[in-house]
DRENDO-1510 file (C-alpha; in Angstrom, 1 decimal, always signed):
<recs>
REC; n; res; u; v; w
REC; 1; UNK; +41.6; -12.2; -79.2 .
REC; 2; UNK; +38.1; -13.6; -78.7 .
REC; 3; UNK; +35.9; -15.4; -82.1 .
REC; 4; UNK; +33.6; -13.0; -81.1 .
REC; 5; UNK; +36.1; -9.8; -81.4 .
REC; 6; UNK; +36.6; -11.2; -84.9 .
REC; 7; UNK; +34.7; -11.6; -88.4 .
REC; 8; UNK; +32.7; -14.8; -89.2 .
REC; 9; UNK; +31.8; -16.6; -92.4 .
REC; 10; UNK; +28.3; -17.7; -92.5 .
REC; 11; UNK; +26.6; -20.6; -94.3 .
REC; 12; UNK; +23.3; -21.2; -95.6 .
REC; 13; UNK; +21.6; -23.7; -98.3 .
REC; 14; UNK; +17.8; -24.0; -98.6 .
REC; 15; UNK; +17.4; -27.4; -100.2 .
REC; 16; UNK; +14.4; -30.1; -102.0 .
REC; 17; UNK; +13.6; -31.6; -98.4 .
REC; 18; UNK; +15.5; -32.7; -95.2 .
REC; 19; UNK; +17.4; -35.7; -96.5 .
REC; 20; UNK; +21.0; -35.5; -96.8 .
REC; 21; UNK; +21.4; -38.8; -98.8 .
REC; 22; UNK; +18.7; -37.7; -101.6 .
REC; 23; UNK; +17.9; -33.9; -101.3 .
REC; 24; UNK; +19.4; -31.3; -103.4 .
REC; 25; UNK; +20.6; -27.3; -102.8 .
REC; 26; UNK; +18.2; -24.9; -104.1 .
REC; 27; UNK; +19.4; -21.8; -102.9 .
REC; 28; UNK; +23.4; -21.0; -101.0 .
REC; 29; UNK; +24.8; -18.1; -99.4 .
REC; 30; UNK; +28.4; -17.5; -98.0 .
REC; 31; UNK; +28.4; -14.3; -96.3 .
REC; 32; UNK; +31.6; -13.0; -94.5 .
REC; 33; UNK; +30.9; -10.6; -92.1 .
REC; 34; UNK; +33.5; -8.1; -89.8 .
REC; 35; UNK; +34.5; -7.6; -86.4 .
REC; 36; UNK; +31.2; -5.3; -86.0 .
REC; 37; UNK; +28.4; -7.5; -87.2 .
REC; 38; UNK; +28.6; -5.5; -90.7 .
REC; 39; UNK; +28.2; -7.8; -94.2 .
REC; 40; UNK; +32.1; -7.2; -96.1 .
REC; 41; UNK; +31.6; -9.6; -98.3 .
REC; 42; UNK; +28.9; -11.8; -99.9 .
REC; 43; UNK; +28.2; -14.5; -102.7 .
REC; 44; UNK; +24.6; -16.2; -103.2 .
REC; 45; UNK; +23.3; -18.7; -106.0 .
REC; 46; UNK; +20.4; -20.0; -107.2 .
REC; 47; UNK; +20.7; -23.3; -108.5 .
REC; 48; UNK; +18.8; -25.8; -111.0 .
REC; 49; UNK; +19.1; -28.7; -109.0 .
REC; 50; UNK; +18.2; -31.3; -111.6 .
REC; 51; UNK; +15.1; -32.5; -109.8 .
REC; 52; UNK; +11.3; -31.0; -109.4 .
REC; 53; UNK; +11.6; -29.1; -106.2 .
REC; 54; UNK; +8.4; -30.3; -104.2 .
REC; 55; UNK; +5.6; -28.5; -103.1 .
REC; 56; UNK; +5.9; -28.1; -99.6 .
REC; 57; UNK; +9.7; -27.1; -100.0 .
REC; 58; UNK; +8.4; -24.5; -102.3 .
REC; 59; UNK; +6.1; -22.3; -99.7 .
REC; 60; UNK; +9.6; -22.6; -97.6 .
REC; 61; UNK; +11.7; -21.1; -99.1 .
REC; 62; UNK; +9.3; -19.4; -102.4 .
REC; 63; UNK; +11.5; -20.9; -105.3 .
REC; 64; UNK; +9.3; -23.1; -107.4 .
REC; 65; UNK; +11.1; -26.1; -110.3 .
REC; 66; UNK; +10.0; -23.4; -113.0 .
REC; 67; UNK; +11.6; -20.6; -111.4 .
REC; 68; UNK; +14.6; -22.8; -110.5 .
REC; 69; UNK; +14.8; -24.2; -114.3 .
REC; 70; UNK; +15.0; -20.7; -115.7 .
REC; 71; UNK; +17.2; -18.9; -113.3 .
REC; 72; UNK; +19.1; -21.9; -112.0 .
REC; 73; UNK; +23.0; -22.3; -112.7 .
REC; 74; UNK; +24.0; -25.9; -113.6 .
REC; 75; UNK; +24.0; -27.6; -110.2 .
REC; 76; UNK; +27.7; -28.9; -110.4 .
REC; 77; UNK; +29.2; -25.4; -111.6 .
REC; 78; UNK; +27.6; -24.1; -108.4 .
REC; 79; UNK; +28.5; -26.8; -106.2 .
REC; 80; UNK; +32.2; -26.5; -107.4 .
REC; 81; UNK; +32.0; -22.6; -106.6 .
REC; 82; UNK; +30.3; -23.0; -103.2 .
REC; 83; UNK; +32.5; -25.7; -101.9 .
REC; 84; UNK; +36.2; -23.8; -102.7 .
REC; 85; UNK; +34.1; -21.0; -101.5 .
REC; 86; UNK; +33.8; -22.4; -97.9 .
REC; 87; UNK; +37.0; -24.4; -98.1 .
REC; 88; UNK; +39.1; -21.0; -98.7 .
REC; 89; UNK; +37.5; -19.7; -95.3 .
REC; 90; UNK; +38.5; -21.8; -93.4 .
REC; 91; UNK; +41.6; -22.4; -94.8 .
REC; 92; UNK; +41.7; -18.9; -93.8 .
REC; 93; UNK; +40.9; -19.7; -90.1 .
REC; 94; UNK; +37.8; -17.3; -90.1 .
REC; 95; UNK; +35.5; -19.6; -88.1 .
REC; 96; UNK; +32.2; -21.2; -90.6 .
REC; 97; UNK; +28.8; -20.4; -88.9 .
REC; 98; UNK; +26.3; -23.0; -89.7 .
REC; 99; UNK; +22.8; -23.1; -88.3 .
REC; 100; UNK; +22.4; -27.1; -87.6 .
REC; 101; UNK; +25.5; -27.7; -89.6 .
REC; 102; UNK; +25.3; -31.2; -89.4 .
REC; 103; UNK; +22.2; -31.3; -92.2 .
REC; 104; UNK; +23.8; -28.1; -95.1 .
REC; 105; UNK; +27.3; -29.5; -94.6 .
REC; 106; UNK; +26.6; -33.2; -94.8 .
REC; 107; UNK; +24.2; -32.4; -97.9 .
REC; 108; UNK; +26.7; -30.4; -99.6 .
REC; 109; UNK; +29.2; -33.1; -99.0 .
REC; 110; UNK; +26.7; -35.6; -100.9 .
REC; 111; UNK; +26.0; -32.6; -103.7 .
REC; 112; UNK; +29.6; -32.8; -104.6 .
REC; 113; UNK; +30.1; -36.5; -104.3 .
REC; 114; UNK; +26.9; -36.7; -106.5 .
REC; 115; UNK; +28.8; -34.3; -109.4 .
REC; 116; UNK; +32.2; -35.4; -108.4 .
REC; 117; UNK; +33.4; -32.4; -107.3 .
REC; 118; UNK; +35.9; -32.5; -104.7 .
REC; 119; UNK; +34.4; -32.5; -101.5 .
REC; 120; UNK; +35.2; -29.8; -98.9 .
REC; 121; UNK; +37.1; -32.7; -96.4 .
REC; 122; UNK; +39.4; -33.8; -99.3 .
REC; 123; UNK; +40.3; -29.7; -100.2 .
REC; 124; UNK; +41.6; -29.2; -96.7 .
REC; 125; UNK; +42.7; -32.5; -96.0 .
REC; 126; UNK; +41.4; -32.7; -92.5 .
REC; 127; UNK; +38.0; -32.5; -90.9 .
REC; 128; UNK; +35.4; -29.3; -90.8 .
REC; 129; UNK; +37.3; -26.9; -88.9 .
REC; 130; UNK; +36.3; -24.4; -87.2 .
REC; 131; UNK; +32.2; -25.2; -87.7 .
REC; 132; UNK; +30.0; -23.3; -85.0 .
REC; 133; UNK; +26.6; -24.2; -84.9 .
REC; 134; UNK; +24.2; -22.0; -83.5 .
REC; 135; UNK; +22.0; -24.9; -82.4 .
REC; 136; UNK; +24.0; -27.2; -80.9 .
REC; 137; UNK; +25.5; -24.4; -78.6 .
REC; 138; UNK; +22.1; -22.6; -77.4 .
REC; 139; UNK; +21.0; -26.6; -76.5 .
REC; 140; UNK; +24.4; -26.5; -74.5 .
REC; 141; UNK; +24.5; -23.6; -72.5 .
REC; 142; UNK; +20.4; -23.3; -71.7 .
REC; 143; UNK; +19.5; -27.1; -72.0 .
REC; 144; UNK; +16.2; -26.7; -69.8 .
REC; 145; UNK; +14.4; -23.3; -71.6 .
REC; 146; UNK; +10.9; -24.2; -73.2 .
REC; 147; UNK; +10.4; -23.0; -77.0 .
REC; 148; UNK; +11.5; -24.0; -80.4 .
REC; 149; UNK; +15.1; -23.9; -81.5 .
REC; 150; UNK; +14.5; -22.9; -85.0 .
REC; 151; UNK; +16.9; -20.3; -85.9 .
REC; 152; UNK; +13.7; -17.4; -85.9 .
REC; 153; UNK; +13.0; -18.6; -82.1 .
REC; 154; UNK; +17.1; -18.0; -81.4 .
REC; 155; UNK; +16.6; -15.0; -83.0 .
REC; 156; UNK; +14.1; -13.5; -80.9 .
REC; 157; UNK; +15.6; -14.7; -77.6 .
REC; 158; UNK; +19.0; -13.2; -78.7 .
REC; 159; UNK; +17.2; -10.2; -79.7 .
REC; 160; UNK; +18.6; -10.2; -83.6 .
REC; 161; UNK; +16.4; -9.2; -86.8 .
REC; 162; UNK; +15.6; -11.4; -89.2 .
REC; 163; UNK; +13.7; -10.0; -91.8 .
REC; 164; UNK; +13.0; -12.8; -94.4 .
REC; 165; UNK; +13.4; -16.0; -92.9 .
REC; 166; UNK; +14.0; -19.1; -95.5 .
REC; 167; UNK; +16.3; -16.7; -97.6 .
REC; 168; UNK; +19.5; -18.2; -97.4 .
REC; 169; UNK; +21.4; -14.9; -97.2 .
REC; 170; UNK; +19.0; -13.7; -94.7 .
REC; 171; UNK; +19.5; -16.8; -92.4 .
REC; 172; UNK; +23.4; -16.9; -92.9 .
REC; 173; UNK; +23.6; -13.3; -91.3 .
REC; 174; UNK; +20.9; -14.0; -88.7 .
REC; 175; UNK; +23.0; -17.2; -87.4 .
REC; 176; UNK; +26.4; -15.1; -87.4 .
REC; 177; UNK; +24.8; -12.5; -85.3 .
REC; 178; UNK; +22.9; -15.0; -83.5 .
REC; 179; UNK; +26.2; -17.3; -82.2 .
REC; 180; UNK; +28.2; -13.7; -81.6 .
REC; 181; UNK; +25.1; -12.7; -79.2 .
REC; 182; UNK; +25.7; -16.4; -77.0 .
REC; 183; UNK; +29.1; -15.6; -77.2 .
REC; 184; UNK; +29.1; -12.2; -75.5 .
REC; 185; UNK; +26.4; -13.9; -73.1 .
REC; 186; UNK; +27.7; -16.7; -72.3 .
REC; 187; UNK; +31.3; -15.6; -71.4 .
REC; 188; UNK; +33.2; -18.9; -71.1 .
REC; 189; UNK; +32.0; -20.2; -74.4 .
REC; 190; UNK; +32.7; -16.9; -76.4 .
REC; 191; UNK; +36.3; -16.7; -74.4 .
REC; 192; UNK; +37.2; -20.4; -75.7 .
REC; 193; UNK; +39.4; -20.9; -78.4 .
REC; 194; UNK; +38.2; -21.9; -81.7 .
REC; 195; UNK; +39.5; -25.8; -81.5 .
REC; 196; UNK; +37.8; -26.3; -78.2 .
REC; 197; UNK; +34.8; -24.9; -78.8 .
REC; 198; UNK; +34.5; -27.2; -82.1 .
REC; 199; UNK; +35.7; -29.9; -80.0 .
REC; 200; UNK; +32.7; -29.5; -77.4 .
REC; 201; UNK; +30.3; -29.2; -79.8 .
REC; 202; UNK; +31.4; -32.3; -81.1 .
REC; 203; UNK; +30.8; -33.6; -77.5 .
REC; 204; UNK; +27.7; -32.0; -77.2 .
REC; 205; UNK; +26.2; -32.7; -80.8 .
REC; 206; UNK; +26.6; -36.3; -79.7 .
REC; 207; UNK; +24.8; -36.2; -75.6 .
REC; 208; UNK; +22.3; -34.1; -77.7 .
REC; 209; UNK; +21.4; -36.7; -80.0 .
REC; 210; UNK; +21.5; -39.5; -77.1 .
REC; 211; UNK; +19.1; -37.7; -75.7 .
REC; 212; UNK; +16.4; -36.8; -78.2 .
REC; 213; UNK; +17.1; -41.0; -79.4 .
REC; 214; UNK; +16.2; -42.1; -76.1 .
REC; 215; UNK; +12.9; -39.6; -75.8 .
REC; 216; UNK; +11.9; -40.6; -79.9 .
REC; 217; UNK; +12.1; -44.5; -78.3 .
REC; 218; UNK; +10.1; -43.8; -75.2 .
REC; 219; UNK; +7.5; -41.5; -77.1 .
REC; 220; UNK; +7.7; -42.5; -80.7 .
REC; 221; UNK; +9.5; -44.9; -82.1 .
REC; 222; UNK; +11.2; -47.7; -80.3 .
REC; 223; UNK; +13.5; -48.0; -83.8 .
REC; 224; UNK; +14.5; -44.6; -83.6 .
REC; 225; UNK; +18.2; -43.7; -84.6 .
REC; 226; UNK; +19.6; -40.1; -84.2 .
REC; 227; UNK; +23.1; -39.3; -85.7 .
REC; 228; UNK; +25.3; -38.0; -83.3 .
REC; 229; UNK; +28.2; -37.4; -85.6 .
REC; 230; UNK; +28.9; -33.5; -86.3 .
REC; 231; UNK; +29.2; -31.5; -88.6 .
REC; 232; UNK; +29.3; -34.0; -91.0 .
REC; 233; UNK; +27.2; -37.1; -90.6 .
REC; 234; UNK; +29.1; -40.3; -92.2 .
REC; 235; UNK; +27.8; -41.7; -96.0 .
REC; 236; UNK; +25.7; -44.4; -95.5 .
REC; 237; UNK; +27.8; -47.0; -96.9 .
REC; 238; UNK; +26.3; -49.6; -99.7 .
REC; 239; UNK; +26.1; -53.4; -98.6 .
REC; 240; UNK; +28.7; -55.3; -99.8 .
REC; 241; UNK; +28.5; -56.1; -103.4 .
REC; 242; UNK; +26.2; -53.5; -104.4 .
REC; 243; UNK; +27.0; -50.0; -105.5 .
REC; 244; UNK; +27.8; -47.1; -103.5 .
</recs>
């Protein structure tokens, strides 16, 4: 049987900012949803993340360090939660949708290093697996269309709704349906089984950021470094003698 025939579990975190090493979750949904497209199961939180959440990440995603302080579960109770949350689907095999993986699962990898929780790696023992990114395969299979990539642009050339964007629930089921529309376009990616297709995304995470670190030095930045590893970028490692 085709993923696509199958349910998904999707992943979503609105965060502080866009840095993995430093940035914390605000908001996280894991939503699993059936063989139709239809939500069977759901769990969301809202965290306190221990840090003033700033400005410009606040007319994201609308939750503001007060709201956050009041509302907010302790960051490391939610961080446990979320991480055995994701590590018991796929444990289960159900294949973990992440829109541009390589940023929420890398930063909730450092979130439970930071509380010394048990990272999602050291629960299953192995790598990710299977992580399908919505971005990484639309850059695959139509490298050459014009327009954003930005998970509402997907969603209007895929033809799915998303209602309220920046809500992490909202964006979790938007990706699902999102990476279930290539599938059924793009026949030979959503006929291939679940370790190849994580094994060309691997491939193609990588040309991908080849590519946009060669354009960033020719147009930008001549220092310019892009990550290519995927889903989960490596911890920057201390020098030696100094702490991690």
């Amino acid at each position: 049987m085709s993923w696509i025939s199958g349910p998904l579990l999707a992943f979503d975190l609105e965060t502080t900012g866009t840095d993995v090493e430093t940035d914390r979750i605000v908001t996280a949904a894991v939503v699993r949803l059936d063989a139709a497209g239809a939500v069977a199961a759901e769990r969301t939180w809202l965290l306190d993340p221990g840090v003033a959440i700033p400005e410009q990440a606040s007319a994201i995603h609308g939750i503001s360090t007060e709201h956050a302080r009041e509302h907010g579960v302790p960051a490391a109770s939610a961080v446990e939660e979320i991480a055995q949350v994701v590590t018991e689907g796929l444990r289960s095999g159900t294949p973990l949708v992440v829109m541009n993986a390589r940023y929420d699962l890398s930063l909730l990898d450092r979130e439970c290093r930071r509380h010394e929780v048990e990272s999602i790696s050291d629960r299953l023992g192995s790598a990710l697996s299977p992580v399908i990114d919505p971005l990484v395969i639309d850059k695959h299979i139509d490298k050459y269309r014009k327009g954003k990539r930005a998970l509402h642009a997907l969603c209007a050339h895929y033809g799915v709704s998303l209602d309220d964007a920046h809500n992490a629930r909202a964006d979790a089921v938007a990706a699902a349906r999102v990476v279930r529309r290539m599938g059924e376009k793009h026949r030979p990616v959503g006929r291939m089984p679940l370790a190849e297709l994580h094994e060309l995304q691997v491939r193609a995470a990588a040309e991908q950021s080849v590519s946009l670190q060669a354009y960033l030095r020719r147009t930008a930045d001549p220092t310019a470094v892009v990550e290519p590893a995927w889903p989960l970028i490596p911890r920057r490692r201390a020098p030696a003698g100094g702490p991690e």
